[in-house]
N, C-alpha and C positions, 0 to 999 in steps of 0.2 A: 692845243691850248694857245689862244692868242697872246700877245708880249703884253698885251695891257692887262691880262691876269697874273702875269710874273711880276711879286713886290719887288721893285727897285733895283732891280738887276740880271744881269745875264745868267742863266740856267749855270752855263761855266765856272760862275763865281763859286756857288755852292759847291760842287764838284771841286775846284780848284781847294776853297778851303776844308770840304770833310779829307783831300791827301796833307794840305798843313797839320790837319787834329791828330793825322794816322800819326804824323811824323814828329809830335809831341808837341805841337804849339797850339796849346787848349786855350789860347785866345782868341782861335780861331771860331770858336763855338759861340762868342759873342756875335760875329758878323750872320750866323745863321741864323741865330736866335731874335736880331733885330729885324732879320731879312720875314719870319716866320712864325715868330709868336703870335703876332694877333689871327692870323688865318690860322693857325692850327688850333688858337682859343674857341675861334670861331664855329669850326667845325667840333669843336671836344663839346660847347654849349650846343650844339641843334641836335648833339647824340644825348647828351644827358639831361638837358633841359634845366640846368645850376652855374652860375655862374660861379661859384665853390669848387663845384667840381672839377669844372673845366679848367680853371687857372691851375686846377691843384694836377690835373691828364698832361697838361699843356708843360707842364714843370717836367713832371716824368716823361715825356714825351722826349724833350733835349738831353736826360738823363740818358734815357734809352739810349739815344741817335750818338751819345758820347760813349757810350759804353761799348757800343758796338762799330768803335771807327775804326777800328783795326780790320775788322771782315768786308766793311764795305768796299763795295765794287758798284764802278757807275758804269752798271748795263743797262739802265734805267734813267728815264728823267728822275733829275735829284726829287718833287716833290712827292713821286710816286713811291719810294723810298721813304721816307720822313711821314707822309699819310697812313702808310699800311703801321708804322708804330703805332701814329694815333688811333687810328680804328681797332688795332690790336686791344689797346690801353681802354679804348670807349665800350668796348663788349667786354672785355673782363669786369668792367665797373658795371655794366650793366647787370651782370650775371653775379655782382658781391651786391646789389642792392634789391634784387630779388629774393637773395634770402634775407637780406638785412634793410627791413623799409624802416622809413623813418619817414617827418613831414617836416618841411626845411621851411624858416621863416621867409626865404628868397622865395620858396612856390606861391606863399600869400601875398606876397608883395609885387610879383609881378605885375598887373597891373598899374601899380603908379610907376614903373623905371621910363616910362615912354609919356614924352611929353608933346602934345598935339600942335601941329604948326599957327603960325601965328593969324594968318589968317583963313581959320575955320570957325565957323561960328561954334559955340558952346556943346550944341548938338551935333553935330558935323563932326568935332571933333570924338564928342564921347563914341558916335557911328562908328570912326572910324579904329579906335580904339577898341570898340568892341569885335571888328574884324579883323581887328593884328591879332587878340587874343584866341579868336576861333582857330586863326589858322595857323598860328602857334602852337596850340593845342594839336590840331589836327595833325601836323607835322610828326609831332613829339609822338604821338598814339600809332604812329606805322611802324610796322616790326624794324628791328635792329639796321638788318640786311640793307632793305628798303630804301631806309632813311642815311646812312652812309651815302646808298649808290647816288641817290637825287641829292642829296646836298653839298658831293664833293662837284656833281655835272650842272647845277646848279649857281652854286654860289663859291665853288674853286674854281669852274670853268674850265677843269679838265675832260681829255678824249674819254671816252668808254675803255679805248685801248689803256689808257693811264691807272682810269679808274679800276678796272680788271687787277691790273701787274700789283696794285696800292692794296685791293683787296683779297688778292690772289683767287681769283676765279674766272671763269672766262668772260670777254668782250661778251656773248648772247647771253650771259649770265645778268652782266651788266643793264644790257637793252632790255631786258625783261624785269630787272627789277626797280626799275627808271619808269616802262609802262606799269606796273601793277601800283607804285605808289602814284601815280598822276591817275590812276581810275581809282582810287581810293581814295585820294582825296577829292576827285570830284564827285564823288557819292557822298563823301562826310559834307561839304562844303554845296550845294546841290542848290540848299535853298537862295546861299550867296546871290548865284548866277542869276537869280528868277529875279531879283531886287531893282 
């Protein structure tokens, strides 16, 4: 993982403060939580596709990571750690919304939360609007697995080796389900490329 994916500080920091939270100074979980809330939001919304949910994973998430500072051990880069809760958190949600669907005013509204730059014309923009939406779409539609493994190697910018330890499976686990979602969405997205 390059240092330009690490938010705002040294790997050590995290480590440094989950042994202050061991040792009873649960202010410490404020410097985590500024260091790592919005990338673990970030990731909680590309698994659930709710910005509801994710704030609501994202909460329990630091819940989690407090609850459990006593057992922690930094064998592991801290993010790999703190991910494998959210991934934990993101498929148990996904596995309570399959028996319990609902239709959320956020999935209609998506659409308007992205607002087109300024200089694109009218059409240009709605274009391109309608291609955030496909691939959004498309994203969201990859099985669980998948869509963890490409969006932590993706848009956390962690190793395979990271992402494996985060989701407790193996590194060729990883590479394989990094290939099957990039051939899947170039099947979903197919006609995109021909444009």
């Amino acid at each position: 993982m390059s240092d330009a994916a690490l938010p705002e500080s040294l790997p050590d920091a995290d480590i440094e403060a989950m042994k202050r939270l061991a040792d009873g100074d649960d202010l410490a979980l404020n410097g985590i939580m500024h260091r790592w809330k919005d990338k673990v939001a970030a990731f909680l919304y590309r698994m659930t596709g709710s910005a509801e949910a994710a704030a609501d994973l994202a909460q329990e998430t630091f819940v989690r990571l407090y609850q459990s500072r006593a057992r922690y051990q930094p064998t592991a880069v801290f993010p790999t750690y703190l991910f494998r809760i959210a991934a934990n958190l993101g498929r148990n949600h996904a596995r309570w919304r399959t028996r319990h669907p609902t239709v959320s005013v956020e999935d209609c509204s998506t659409a308007f939360q992205q607002l087109p730059g300024h200089d694109a014309s009218p059409d240009e923009a709605a274009e391109q609007q309608e291609t955030t939406l496909r691939i959004e779409k498309a994203i969201a539609s990859l099985p669980v697995d998948l869509r963890e493994a490409l969006h932590l190697f993706t848009y956390q910018e962690m190793s395979q080796h990271e992402i494996a330890q985060a989701l407790g499976c193996s590194v060729k686990a990883v590479e394989t389900r990094i290939y099957r979602a990039r051939q899947m969405l170039k099947e979903m997205l197919a006609d995109l490329r021909q444009q």
